[in-house]
C-alpha positions as CSV (number, residue, x, y, z in Angstrom):
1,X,167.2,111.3,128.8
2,X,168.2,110.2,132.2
3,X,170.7,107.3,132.8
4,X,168.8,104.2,132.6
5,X,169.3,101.7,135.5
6,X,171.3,99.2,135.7
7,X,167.9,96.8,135.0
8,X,167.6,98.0,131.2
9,X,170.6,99.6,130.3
10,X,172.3,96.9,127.1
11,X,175.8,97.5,125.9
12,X,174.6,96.1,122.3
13,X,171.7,94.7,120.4
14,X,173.5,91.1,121.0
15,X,172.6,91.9,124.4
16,X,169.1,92.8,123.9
17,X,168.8,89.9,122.0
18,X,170.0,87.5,124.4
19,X,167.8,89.3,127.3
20,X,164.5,88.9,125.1
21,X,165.7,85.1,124.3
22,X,166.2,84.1,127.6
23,X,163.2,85.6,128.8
24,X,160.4,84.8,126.3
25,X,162.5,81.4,124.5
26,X,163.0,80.6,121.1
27,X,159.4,81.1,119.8
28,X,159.0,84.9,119.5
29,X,156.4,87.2,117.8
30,X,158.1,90.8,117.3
31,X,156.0,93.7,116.6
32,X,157.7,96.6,114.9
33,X,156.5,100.0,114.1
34,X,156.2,101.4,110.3
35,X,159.0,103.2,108.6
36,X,161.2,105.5,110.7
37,X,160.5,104.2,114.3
38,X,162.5,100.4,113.0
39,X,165.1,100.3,115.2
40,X,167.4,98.2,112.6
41,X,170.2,97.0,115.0
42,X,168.1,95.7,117.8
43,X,165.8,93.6,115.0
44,X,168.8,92.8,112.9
45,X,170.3,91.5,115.8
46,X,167.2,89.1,116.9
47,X,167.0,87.6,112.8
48,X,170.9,87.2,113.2
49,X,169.9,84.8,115.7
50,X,167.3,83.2,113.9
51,X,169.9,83.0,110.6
52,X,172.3,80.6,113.2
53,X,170.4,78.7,115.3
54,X,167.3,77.4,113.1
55,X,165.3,76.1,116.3
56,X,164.8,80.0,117.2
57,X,161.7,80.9,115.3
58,X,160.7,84.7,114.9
59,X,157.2,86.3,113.3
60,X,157.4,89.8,112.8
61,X,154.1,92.1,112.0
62,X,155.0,95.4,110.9
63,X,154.4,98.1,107.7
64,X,156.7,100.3,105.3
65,X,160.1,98.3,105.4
66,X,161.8,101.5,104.4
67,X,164.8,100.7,101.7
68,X,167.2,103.2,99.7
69,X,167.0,102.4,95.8
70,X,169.3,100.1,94.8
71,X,169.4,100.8,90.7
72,X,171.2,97.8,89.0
73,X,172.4,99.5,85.8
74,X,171.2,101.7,83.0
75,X,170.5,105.4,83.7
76,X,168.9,104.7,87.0
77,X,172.4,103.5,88.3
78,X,174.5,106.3,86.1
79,X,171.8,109.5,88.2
80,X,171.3,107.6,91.9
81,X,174.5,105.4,92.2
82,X,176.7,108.8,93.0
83,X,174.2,110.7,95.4
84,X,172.5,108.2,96.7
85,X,174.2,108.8,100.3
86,X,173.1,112.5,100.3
87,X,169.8,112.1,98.7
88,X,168.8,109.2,101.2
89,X,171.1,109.3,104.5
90,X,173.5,106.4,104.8
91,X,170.6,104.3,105.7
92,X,170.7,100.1,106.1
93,X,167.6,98.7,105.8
94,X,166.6,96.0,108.2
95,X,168.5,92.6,107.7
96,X,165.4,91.0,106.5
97,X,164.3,93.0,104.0
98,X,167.7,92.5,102.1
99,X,167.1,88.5,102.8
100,X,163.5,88.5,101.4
101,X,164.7,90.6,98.3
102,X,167.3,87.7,97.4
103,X,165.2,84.9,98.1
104,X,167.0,84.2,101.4
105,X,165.0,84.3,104.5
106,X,165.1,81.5,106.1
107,X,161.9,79.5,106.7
108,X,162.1,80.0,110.6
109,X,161.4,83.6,110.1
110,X,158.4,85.0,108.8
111,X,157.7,89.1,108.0
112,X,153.9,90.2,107.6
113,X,153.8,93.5,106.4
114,X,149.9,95.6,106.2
115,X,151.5,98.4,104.2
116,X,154.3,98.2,101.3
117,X,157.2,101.0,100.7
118,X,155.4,101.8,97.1
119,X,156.7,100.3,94.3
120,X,159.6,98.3,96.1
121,X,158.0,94.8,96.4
122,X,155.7,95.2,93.3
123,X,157.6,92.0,91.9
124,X,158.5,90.3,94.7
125,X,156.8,87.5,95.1
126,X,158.1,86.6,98.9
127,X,156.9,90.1,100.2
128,X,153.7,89.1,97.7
129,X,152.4,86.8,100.1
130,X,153.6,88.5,102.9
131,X,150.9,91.3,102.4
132,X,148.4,91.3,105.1
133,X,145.5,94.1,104.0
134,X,144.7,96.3,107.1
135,X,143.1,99.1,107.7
136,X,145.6,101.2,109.5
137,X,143.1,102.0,112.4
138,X,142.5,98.2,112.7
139,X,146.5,97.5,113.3
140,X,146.1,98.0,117.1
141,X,143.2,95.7,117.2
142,X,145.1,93.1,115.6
143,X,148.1,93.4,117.4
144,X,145.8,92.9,120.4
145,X,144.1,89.6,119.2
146,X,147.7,88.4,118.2
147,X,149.4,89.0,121.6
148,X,153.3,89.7,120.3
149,X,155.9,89.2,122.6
150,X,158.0,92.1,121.9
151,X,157.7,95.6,120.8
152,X,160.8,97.1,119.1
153,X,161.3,101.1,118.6
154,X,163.3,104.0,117.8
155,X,163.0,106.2,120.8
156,X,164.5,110.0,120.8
157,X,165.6,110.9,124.3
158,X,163.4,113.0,126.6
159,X,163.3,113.9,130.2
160,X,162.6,111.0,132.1
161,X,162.0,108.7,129.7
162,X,161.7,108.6,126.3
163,X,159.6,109.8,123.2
164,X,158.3,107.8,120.6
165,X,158.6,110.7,118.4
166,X,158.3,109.8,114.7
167,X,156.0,106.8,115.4
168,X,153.0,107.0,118.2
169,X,150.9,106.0,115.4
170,X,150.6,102.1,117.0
171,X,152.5,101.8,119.6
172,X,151.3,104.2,122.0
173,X,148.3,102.5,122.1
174,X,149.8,99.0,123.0
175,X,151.8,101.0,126.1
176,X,148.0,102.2,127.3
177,X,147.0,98.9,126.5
178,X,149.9,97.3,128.2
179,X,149.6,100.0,131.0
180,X,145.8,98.9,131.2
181,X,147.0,95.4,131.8
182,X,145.1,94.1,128.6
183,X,148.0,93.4,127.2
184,X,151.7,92.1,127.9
185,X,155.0,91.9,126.1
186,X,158.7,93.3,126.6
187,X,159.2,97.0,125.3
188,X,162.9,97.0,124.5
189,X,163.8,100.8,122.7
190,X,166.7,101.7,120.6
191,X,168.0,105.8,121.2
192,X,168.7,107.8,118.3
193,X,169.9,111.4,119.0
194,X,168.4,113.2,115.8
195,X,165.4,112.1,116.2
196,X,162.9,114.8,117.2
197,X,161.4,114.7,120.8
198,X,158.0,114.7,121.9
199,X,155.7,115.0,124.7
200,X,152.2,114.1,125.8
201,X,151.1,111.0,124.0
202,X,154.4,110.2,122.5
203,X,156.2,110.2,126.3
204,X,157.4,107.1,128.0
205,X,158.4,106.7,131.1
206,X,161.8,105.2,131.9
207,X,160.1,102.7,133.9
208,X,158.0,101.5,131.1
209,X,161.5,101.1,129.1
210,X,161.9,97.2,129.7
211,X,165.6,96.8,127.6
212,X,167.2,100.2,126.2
213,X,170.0,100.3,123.4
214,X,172.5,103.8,123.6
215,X,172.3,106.0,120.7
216,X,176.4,105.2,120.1
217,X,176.7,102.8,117.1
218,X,173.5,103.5,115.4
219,X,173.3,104.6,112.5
220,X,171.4,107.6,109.9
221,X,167.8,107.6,109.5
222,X,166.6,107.2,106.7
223,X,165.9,110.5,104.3
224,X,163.3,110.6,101.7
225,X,163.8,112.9,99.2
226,X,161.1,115.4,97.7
227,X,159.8,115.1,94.3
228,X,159.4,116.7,91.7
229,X,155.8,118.6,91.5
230,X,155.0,118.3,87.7
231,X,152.6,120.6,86.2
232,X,149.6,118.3,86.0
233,X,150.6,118.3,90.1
234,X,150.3,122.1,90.6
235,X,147.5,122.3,88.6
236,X,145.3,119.7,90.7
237,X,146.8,121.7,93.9
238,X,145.2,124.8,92.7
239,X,142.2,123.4,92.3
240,X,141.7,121.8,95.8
241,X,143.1,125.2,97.2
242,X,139.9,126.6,96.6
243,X,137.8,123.4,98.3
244,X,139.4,124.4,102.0
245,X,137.7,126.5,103.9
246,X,139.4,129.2,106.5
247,X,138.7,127.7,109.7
248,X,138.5,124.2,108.6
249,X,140.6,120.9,109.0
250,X,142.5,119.2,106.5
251,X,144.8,116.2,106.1
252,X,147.3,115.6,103.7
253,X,148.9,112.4,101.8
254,X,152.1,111.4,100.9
255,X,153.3,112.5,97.9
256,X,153.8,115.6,95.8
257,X,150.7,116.1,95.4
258,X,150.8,117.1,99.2
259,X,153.2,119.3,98.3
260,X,151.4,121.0,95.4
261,X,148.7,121.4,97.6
262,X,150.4,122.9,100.5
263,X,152.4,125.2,97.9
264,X,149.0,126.6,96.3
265,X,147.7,127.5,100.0
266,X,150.7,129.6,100.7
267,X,149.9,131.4,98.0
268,X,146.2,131.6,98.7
269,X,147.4,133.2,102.0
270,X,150.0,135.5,100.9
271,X,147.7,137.0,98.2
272,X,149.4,135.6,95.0
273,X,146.4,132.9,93.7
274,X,145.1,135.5,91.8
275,X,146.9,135.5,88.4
276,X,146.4,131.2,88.5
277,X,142.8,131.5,89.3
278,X,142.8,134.0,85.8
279,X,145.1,131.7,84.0
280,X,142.7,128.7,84.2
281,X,141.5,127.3,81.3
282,X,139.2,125.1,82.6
283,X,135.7,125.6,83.8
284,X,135.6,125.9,87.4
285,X,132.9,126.7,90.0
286,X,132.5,129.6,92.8
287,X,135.9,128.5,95.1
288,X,136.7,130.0,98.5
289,X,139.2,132.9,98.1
290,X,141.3,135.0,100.6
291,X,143.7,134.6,103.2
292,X,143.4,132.3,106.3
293,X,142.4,134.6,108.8
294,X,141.3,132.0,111.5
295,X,143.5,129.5,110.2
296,X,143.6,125.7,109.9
297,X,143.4,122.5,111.9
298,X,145.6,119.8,110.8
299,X,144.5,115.6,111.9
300,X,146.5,113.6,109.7
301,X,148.3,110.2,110.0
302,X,151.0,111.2,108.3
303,X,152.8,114.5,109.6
304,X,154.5,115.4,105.5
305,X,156.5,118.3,104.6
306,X,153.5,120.2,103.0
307,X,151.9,120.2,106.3
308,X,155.2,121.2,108.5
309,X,155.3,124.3,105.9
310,X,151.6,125.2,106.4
311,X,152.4,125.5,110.2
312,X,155.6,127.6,109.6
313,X,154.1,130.0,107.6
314,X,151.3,130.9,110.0
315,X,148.6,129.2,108.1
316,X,148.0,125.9,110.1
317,X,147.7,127.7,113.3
318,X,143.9,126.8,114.9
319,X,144.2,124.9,118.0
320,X,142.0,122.7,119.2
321,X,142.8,119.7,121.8
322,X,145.4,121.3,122.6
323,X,147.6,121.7,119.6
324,X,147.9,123.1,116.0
325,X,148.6,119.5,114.5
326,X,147.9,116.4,115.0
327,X,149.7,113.6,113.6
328,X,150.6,110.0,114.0
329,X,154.1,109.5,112.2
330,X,156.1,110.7,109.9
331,X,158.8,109.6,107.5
332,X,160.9,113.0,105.8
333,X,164.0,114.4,104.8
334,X,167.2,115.2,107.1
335,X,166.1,119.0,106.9
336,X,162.3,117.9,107.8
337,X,164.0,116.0,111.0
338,X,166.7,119.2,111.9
339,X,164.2,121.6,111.8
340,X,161.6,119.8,114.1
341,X,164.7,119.3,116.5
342,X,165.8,122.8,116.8
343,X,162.2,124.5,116.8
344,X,161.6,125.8,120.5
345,X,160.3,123.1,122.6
346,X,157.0,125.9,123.3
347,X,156.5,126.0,119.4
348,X,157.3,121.7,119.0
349,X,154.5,121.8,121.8
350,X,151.5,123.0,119.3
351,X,152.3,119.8,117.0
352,X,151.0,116.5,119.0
353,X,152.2,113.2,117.8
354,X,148.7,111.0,118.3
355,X,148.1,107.4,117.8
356,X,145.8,106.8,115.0
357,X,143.1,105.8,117.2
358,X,143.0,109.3,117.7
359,X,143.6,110.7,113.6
360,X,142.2,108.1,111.9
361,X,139.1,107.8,113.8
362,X,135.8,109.5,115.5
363,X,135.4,106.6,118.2
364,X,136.3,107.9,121.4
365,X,135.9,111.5,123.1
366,X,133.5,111.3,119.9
367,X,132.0,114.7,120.5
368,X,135.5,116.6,121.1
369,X,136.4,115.5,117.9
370,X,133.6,116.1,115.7
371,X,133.8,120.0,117.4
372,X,137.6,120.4,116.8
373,X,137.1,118.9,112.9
374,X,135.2,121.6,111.6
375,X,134.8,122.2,107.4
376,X,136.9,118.8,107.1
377,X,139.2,118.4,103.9
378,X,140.8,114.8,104.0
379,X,143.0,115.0,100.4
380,X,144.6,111.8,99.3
381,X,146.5,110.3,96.1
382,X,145.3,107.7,94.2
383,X,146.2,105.6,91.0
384,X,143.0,105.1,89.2
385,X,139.4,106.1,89.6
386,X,136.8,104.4,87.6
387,X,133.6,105.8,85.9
388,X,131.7,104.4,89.1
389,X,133.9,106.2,91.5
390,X,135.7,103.5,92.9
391,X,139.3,104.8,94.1
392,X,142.1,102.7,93.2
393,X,145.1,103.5,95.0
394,X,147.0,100.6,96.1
395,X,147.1,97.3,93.7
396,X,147.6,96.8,90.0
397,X,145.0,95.4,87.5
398,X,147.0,91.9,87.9
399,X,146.5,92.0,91.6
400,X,150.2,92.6,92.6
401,X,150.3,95.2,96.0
402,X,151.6,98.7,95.4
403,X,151.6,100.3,98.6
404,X,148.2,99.0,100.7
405,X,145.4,100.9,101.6
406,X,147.2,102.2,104.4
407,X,144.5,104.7,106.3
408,X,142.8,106.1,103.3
409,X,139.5,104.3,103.9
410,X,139.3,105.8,107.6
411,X,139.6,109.2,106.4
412,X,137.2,108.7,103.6
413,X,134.8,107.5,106.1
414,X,135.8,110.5,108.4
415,X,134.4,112.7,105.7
416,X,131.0,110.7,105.4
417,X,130.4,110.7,109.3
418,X,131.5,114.5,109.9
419,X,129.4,117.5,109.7
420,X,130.7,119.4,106.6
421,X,133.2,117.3,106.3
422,X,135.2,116.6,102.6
423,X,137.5,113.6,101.3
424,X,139.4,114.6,97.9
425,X,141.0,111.8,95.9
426,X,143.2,113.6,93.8
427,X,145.2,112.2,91.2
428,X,147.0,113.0,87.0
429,X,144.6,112.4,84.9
430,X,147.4,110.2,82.4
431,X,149.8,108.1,83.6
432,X,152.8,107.8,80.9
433,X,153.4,110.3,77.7
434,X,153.3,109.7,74.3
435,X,151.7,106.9,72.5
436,X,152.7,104.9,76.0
437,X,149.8,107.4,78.1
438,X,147.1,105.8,79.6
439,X,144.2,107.1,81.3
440,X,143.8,106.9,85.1
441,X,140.0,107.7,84.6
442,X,139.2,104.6,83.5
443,X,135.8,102.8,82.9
444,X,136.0,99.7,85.4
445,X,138.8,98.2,87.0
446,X,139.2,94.6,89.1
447,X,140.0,96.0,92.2
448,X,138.8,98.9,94.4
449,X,139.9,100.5,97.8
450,X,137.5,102.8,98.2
451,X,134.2,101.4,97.1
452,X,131.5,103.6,95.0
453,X,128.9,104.0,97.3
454,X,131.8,106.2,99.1
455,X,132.5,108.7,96.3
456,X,132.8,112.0,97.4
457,X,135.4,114.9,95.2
458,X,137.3,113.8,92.5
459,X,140.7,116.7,91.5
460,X,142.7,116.1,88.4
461,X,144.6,118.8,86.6
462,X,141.5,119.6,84.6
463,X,139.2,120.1,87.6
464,X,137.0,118.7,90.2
465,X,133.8,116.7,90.4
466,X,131.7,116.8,92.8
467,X,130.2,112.8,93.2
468,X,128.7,112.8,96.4
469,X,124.8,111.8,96.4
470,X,125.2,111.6,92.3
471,X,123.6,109.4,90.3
472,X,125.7,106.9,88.5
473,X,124.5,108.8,85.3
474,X,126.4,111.9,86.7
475,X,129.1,110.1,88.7
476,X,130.0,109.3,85.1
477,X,129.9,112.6,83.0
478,X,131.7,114.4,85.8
479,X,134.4,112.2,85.6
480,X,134.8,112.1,81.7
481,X,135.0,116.1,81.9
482,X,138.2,116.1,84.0
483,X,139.8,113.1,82.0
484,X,142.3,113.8,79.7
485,X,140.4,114.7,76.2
486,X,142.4,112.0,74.6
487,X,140.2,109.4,76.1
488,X,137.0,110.9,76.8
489,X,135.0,109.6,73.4
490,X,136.4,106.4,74.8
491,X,135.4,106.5,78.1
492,X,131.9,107.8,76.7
493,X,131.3,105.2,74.8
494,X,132.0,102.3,77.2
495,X,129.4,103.8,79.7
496,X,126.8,104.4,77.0
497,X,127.9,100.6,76.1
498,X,127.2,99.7,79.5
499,X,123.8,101.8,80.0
500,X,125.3,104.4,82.6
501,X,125.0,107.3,79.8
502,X,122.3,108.0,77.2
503,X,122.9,107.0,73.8
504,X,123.9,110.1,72.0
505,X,125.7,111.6,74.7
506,X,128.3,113.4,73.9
507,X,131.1,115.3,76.0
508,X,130.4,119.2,76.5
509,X,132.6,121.4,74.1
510,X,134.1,123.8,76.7
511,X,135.3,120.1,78.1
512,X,137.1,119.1,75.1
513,X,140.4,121.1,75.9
514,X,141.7,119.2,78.7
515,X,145.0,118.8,77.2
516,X,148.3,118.8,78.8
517,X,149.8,121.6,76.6
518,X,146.4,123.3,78.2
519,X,148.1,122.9,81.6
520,X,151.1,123.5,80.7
521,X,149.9,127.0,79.1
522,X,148.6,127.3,82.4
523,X,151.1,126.9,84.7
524,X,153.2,129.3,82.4
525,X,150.6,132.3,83.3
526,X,150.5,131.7,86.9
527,X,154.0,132.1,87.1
528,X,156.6,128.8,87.6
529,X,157.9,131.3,90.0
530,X,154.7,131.1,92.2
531,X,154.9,126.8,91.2
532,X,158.4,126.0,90.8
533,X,159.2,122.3,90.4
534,X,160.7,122.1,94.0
535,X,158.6,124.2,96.1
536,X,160.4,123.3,99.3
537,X,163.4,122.7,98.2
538,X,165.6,120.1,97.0
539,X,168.7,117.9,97.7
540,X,168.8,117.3,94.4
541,X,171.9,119.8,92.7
542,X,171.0,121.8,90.0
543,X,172.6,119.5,87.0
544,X,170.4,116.9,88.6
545,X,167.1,119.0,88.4
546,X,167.9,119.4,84.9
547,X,168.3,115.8,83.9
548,X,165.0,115.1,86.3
549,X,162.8,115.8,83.3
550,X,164.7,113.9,80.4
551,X,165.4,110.8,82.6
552,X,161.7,110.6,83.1
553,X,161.1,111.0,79.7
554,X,163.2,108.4,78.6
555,X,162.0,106.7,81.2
556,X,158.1,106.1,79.8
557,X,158.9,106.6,75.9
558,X,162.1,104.2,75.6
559,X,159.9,100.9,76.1
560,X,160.7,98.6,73.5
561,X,163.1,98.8,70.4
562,X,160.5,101.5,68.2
563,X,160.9,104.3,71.7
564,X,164.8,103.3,71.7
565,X,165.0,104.4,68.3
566,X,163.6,107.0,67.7
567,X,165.7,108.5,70.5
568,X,168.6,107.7,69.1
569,X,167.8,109.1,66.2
570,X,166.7,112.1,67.5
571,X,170.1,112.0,69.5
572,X,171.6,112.4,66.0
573,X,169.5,114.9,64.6
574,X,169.4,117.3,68.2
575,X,170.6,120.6,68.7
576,X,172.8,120.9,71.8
577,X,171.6,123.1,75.1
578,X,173.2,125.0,77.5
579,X,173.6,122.8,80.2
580,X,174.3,119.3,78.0
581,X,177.6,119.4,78.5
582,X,177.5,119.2,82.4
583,X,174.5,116.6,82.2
584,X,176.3,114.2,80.2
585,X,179.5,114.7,83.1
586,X,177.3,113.7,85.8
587,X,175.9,110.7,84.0
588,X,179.3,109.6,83.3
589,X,178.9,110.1,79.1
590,X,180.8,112.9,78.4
591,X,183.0,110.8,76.4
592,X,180.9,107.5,76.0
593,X,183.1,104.1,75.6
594,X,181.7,101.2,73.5
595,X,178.2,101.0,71.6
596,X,175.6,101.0,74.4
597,X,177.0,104.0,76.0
598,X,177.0,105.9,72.6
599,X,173.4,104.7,72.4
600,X,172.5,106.4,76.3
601,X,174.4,109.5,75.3
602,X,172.6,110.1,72.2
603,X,168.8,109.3,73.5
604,X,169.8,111.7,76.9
605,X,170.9,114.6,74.4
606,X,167.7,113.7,72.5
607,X,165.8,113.9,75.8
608,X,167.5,117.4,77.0
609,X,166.7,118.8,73.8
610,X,162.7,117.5,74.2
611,X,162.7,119.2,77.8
612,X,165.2,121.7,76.9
């Protein structure tokens, strides 16, 4: 980046702070953008204020207040406490975030949030009420009728300017808008040197930059780990490997189900599907097959590391408006950040960072998109879907906000109003294990993101159904013959209760194996070296990899004093593996003081032996 004039250029955020102050006064609406693009110092700085001087009165609208765990005790705080710096970056999480979380925000400052970090403010009442619902495409539009004052960013440096890189998803729509003189607040930008840079959409000129914060002081940004892919995972990733077409466009999730995904097309293009597509014990119908000669299109919101690995291995490679990719932001690893940054600026050039006016939606240049978004494939998670179709994929049954519904409902409509166009819900068939397993096809539910009369493909581990244009009659027996078999005479009978199947009906026999030793038996004959747990690697080290498995065991059967014991006493009863000895160092047990850490040394060696 160029040196920024003298009219911009701050020596610290107290300076920014006091600029925007003295320029707009004590009554300010902030606007910041979701997850990565915060810039932390210049907003901490601004709430600071607020904290002191209780006349100064601040509303901020933003989405994903990104946070590192913070585990209080138990075997969360034994695995994360010691790596959490190289799992997640040394990372602080805006000011206000910590504030809400203790009950300490003070009641001149008010957050409103349209999309949750999922699973972080599940019981937080504060960040409860916060919850705006918006559909990520509608975010510009309501930034627009709400008129904010300021707009905060992360900015990498660029020629001239600077790039919005991670985060053009909202914001460069409010700089046209600005631009366009429709609308009009301060753009004050925060530099951070490993942030990746791009062009064309995601450029700003250093004119436009209004107050400008140096890259010296700041801190990491933050690093999300990769998950584990679980069986039930690859298994769901082979089966929508077969729904893409070569040629076509697809869009990806968060989650590891992206990465299953992404992993299974490799594999489709390098010629190695084969022995799964043998392996599969479920019945499946005619899928497409063979490499990606033409190669595919990416439009997605969220730029994840599935997709980034498509691209580098040749297979997300058709251009159309100019580029390879398409995205609108994206939150990653370290590695996902360094490799962006040192990939030739000709090569960065074929992924464009779009707003989401632009991936979320056909409106505008309508006819360029529908030609560049040929044999559509929009996959994305979800928690529940019932027997009706509804999605469920961001609130629980007592109304408490996961995540939010984020931009799922624009690519689901995507896939309604495009020519051969696809959306693929894709999610476990169970939650939980043991006697604690519940079904995630379920029969009803009290709330719904995606609405029936949108169904379209539904992917579990034990195959796919097809409910577009269905009747509700075979909406529902599609969906029972991809549940888990442990719940499909139940789910039978409350739709027969309820008049959606015949009396009598009863689920087809080559149905009734859709059993997770099934999968696992699977997975086994593909080859776990075609669908290892970590397809793209890790930060986690290899002792850690090993405990992944028992912690989450322990994790869903050690509910109550019945799962306790019986762990124990299968911690009494186990036979030792190889690598117990270096689990129980890293979880600090080796040599266990007092009665409760007896008690966590014995249920993890029962829990090694069960994964063992």
């Amino acid at each position: 980046m160029t040196a920024p004039g003298p009219g911009h250029a701050c020596a610290d955020a107290e300076e920014v702070a006091d600029r925007i102050l003295k320029r707009h006064g004590p009554s300010l609406k902030v606007a910041l953008p979701l997850g990565l693009g915060k810039p932390v110092r210049l907003v901490d700085a601004l709430v600071g204020r607020a904290e002191a001087d209780p006349s100064i009165e601040i509303e901020i609208f933003t989405a994903l207040t990104l946070e590192r765990p913070a585990p209080k005790g138990g075997m969360a705080r034994r695995f994360l406490a010691p790596a959490l710096e190289r799992l997640f970056g040394a990372y602080e999480a805006p000011r206000y975030a910590r504030l809400i979380r203790e009950g300490r925000l003070p009641a001149n400052v008010r957050v409103r949030e349209f999309f949750l970090q999922a699973g972080r403010w599940t019981h937080v009442d504060a960040m409860q009420r916060a919850y705006t619902p918006v559909d990520y495409a509608h975010a510009v539009p309501l930034l627009r009728d709400w008129g904010p004052d300021v707009v905060l960013q992360l900015v990498a440096p660029a020629e001239g300017g600077a790039s919005l890189s991670c985060n053009t998803d909202i914001s460069a729509d409010l700089m046209r808008l600005r631009r366009a003189g429709e609308m009009a607040f301060t753009f004050a930008a925060e530099i951070n040197d490993d942030l990746p840079s791009f062009g064309g959409d995601a450029w700003i000129a250093e004119a436009e930059i209004d107050l400008l914060l140096g890259a010296e002081g700041g801190g990491d940004l933050f690093s999300a780990p990769r998950r584990a892919v679980s069986d039930a995972e690859h298994a769901i990733g082979l089966h929508v490997a077969g729904l893409v077409p070569d040629g076509g466009t697809l869009q990806i999730g968060i989650g590891s189900i992206g990465d299953a995904v992404a992993q299974a097309l490799i594999l489709r293009h390098e010629g190695r599907i084969a022995p799964a597509r043998a392996a599969c014990p479920f019945p499946a119908a005619p899928l497409h097959q063979g490499r990606f000669e033409t190669g595919l299109h990416v439009v997605t919101e969220m730029l994840v590391e599935g997709l980034l690995r498509l691209f580098e291995a040749g297979i997300a490679r058709r251009v159309a408006d100019g580029a390879a990719m398409h995205a609108a932001f994206f939150v990653e690893s370290r590695d996902f950040y360094r490799r962006l940054r040192d990939m030739p600026e000709s090569r960065r050039a074929e992924i464009a960072m779009r707003p989401v006016s632009y991936t979320n939606r056909l409106i505008g240049d309508t006819e360029a998109k529908i030609a560049a978004r040929t044999g559509a494939r929009f996959v994305n998670a979800a928690m529940k879907v019932t027997l009706t179709g509804e999605t469920v994929s961001d609130t629980t049954a007592a109304g408490r906000m996961v995540s939010g519904v984020g931009g799922q409902m624009d690519f689901v409509q995507q896939a309604f109003d495009l020519p051969d166009a696809r959306s693929i819900i894709a999610l476990p068939a169970v939650r939980g294990t043991g006697q604690g397993a519940e079904s995630n096809i379920v029969w009803s539910f009290p709330h719904a993101t995606v609405p029936r009369h949108l169904r379209d493909i539904v992917v579990t581990e034990y195959g796919v159904a097809d409910l577009r244009w269905q009747s509700d009659e075979d909406a529902a027996a599609a969906l029972i013959a991809i549940a888990d078999s442990r719940f499909q005479d139940g789910l039978a009978r409350q739709a027969i209760a309820a008049g959606r199947l015949p009396a009598g009906w009863q689920v087809p026999p080559e149905r009734r194996r859709n059993t997770p030793r099934a999968v696992a038996d699977w997975i086994d004959g593909a080859g776990r070296d075609r669908l290892p747990v970590f397809p793209f690697g890790t930060a986690f080290d290899a002792v850690e990899q090993r405990l992944l498995p028992a912690l989450e065991l322990l994790k869903a059967e050690a509910s109550g004093w019945r799962g306790t014991a019986a762990h124990l006493w299968r911690g009494l009863r186990h036979r030792g593996v190889p690598e117990e000895a270096a689990c129980l160092e890293r979880m600090d047990l080796a040599a266990p003081r007092g009665l409760r850490e007896r008690a966590e040394a014995l249920a993890l060696r029962a829990a090694l032996r069960r994964t063992d």
